[in-house]
C-alpha positions, 0 to 999 in steps of 0.5 A: 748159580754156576761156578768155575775152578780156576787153577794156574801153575806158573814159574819164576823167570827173568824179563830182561825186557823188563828188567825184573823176575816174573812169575810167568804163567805156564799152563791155565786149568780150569772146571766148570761146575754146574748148581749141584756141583757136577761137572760139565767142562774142563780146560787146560792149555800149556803156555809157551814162555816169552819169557824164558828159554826154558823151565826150572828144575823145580818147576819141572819136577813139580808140575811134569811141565818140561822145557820141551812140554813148555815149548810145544805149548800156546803163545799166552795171549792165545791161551787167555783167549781160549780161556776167555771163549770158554768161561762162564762169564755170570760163573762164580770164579774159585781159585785156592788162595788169592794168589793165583790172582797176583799172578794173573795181574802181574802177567796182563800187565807185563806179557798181554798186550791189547787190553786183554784180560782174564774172564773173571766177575764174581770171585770166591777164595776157595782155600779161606772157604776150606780152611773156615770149614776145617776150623768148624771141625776142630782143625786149629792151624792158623796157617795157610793149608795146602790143596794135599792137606784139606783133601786129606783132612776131609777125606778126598781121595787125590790118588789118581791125580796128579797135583800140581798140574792145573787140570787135576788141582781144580778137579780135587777143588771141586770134589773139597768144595762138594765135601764142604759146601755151606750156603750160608757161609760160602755166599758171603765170601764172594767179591764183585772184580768189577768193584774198583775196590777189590784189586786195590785191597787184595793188592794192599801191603800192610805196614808199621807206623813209624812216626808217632807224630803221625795224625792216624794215631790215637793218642789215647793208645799212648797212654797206659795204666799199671797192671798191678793197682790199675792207676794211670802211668806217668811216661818218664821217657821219650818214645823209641820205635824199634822192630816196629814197636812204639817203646817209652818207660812208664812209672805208677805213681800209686805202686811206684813201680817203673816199666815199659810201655810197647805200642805198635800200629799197623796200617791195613786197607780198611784199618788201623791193628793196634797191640799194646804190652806191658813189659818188665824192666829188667835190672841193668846187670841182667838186661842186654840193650833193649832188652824186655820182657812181656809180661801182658799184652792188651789189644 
């Protein structure tokens, strides 16, 4: 198996064409990466915007990609090309974080004309690989991590190389997926782009239910029992939906206590998330409208 490290650096402009910011791309990078993980190609090619006049201050700074650098680039469908030409089309494409895939369709859809398409098949997000890794060694943070901060968690020295150029950020890929490479963990990860499936999913925006009338809900979610004696709850209230929570007042018929009862549903691609929580009531004269607070939470 033989794999690619594709890396894009891309910069916000406005299409008046379309009438919208886009987030163009401006310099493609890549390595091929051959079973061992050596090294046997590089590609980089600096796009010239159609888009734009010129680049931001920020992104000039970040990436020592200037207007003038830009300008002296390729148009981008020839960029695509090259890249195309190039590309191992049986390769293992990694990019860190599915980001850079957004960007990808979002510039095929808005600045390539005649069907063009980046060489992509099997597909691996390199930062969830990492990140899965780091975790396996005690690393707890649930957020995103950056490139920088994987190299220097694992050791990878990054002195030398100039991040945020997309040459360098797929050499210091490559070196982390060498540090971090697992057989069994890294080939369940890889998708097939050809799935009709997967741009679908990874373009999917999760969102809140907001009708409780709405049939994707479990009725049985709405029902909840005391957390002090465990006995069924009677609702004494109509439900509220605010912030994206389900809110109605339940009273124990065992304890006579009174709460609140807070659902919510959030629609994913391939589920329904349901949370639950118990929350005290407080006495009027403390408690601000809508005010609660939790004080136990099931899933």
């Amino acid at each position: 198996m033989n794999y690619i490290i594709l890396d894009l650096e891309w910069d916000s402009a406005y299409s008046a064409k379309h009438e919208r910011f886009i987030n163009q791309i401006l310099q493609i990078g890549a390595v091929k990466l051959n079973g061992t993980f050596n090294i046997t190609d590089t590609f980089e090619e600096t796009i010239r915007s159609s888009v734009s006049k010129k680049v931001t201050g920020r992104f000039a700074r970040l990436t020592g990609i200037t207007t003038e650098k830009m300008r002296a680039g390729i148009p981008f469908d020839e960029a695509v090309d090259r890249y195309n030409q190039w590309a191992d089309k049986d390769a293992v494409t990694m990019t860190w974080s599915d980001s850079d895939l957004y960007s990808i369709k979002e510039n095929e859809e808005y600045l390539l004309s005649g069907g063009r398409k980046f060489a992509i098949g099997k597909y691996l997000d390199l930062q969830k690989f990492v990140q899965g890794e780091l975790r396996l060694r005690g690393y707890e943070d649930k957020n995103q991590i950056s490139l920088s901060a994987a190299a220097q968690l694992l050791g990878v020295e990054t002195e030398g190389f100039e991040l945020h150029t997309a040459e360098d950020d797929s050499l210091i890929c490559a070196a982390l997926l060498r540090e971090c490479y697992n057989r069994e963990r890294f080939l369940p990860l890889i998708r097939d782009t050809a799935d009709p499936e997967f741009y679908k999913r990874l373009t999917f925006k999760p969102y809140a239910l907001s009708n409780i009338n709405d049939e994707r809900i479990d009725r049985s979610a709405l029902s909840f029992h005391c957390d002090r004696c465990g006995a069924e709850a009677r609702r004494i209230s109509a439900w509220r939906y605010r912030n994206r929570w389900f809110t109605a007042k339940f009273a124990c018929p065992e304890c006579r206590r009174k709460f609140s009862g807070r659902v919510t549903f959030k629609k994913t691609y391939d589920d329904l998330i349901i949370r639950r929580r118990i929350c005290e009531i407080k006495k009027k004269t403390e408690q601000k409208p809508d005010e609660m607070q939790p004080v136990s939470q099931t899933v």
